[in-house]
Legacy VTK file of the C-alpha trace (Angstrom):
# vtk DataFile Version 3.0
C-alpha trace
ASCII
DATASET POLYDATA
POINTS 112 float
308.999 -10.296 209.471
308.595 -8.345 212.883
307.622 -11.829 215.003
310.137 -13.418 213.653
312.933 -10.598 214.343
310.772 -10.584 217.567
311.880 -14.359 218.465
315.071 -13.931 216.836
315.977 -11.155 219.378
313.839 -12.683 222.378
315.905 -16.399 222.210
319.186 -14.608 221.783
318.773 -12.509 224.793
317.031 -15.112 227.155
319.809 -17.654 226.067
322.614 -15.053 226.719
323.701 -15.427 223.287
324.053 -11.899 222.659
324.607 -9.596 225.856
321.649 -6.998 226.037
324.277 -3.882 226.417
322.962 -2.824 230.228
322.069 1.365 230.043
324.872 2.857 231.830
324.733 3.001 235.003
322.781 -0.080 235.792
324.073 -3.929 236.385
322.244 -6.801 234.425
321.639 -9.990 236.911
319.985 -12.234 234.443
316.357 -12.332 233.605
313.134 -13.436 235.169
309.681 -13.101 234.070
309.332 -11.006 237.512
308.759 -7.640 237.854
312.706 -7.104 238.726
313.485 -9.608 235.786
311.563 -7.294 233.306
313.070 -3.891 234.984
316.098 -4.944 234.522
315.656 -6.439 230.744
313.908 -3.120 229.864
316.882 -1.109 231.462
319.180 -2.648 228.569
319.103 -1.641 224.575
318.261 -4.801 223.447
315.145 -5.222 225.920
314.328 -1.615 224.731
314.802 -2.965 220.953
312.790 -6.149 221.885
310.106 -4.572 223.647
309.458 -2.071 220.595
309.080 -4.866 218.003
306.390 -6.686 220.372
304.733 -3.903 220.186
305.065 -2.723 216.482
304.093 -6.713 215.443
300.966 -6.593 217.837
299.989 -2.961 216.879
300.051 -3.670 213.256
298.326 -6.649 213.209
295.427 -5.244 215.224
295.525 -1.925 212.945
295.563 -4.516 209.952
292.625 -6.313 211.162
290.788 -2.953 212.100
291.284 -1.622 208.771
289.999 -4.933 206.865
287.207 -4.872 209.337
286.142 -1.493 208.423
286.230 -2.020 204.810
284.191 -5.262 205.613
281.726 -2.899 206.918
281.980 -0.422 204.780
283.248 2.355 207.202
284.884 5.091 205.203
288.813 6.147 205.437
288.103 9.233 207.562
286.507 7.399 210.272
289.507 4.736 210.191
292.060 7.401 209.968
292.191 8.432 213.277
291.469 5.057 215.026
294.725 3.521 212.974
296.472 6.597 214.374
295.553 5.206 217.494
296.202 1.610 217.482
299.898 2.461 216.256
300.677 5.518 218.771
298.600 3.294 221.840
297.567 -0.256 220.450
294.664 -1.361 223.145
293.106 2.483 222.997
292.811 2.183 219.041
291.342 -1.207 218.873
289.047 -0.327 222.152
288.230 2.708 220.276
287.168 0.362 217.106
284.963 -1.938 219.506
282.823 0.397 220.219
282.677 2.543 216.629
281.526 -0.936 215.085
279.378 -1.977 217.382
275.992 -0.974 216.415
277.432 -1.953 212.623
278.514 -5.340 213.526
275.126 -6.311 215.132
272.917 -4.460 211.968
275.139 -7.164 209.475
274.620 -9.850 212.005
270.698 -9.374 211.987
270.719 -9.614 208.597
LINES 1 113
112 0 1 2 3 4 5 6 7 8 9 10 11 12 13 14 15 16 17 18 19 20 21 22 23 24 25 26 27 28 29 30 31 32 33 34 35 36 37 38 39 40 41 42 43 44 45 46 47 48 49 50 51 52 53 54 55 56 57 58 59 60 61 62 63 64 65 66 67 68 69 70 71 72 73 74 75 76 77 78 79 80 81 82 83 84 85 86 87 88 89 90 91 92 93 94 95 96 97 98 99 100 101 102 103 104 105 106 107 108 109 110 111
């Protein structure tokens, strides 16, 4: 449901459907995928709005796939706890964090 509110939102804003409501203070000039093109989408509530579900989708499906993962492997709740934690508050940290903490796992059910 997130990607597709995620498209949704991302066609209706490139395609000046809906107008992304500028924060005060600051003019909208289209958008580019350019540095300046992204300030300014990010400087407007619906860029804000848009950028959050990317990340939300993306976080959750890597916390999903860490948490099937670790059951796969047998790791127990505790030691996912804080790594989910992770992915959702800082989604590359958590799932770096998981690359290494299955590591010598992952190889051991390889081998075998």
């Amino acid at each position: 449901m997130l990607c597709f509110a995620y498209v949704a939102m991302l066609v209706a804003l490139l395609t000046q459907m809906v107008d992304p409501v500028p924060v005060s203070g600051f003019e909208q000039h289209g958008f580019s995928y350019s540095i300046e093109g992204l300030l300014q989408l990010f400087l407007s509530d619906g860029g804000i709005v848009l950028g959050w579900t990317h990340y939300l989708a993306f976080d959750l499906f890597a916390g999903l796939w860490i948490a099937r993962d670790a059951d796969a492997k047998d790791f127990a709740r505790w030691v996912q706890v804080p790594i989910l934690l992770a992915t959702f508050l800082a989604g590359p940290l958590g799932l770096f964090i998981w690359l290494i903490v299955r590591e010598k796992r992952a190889r051991k059910s390889a081998a075998a």
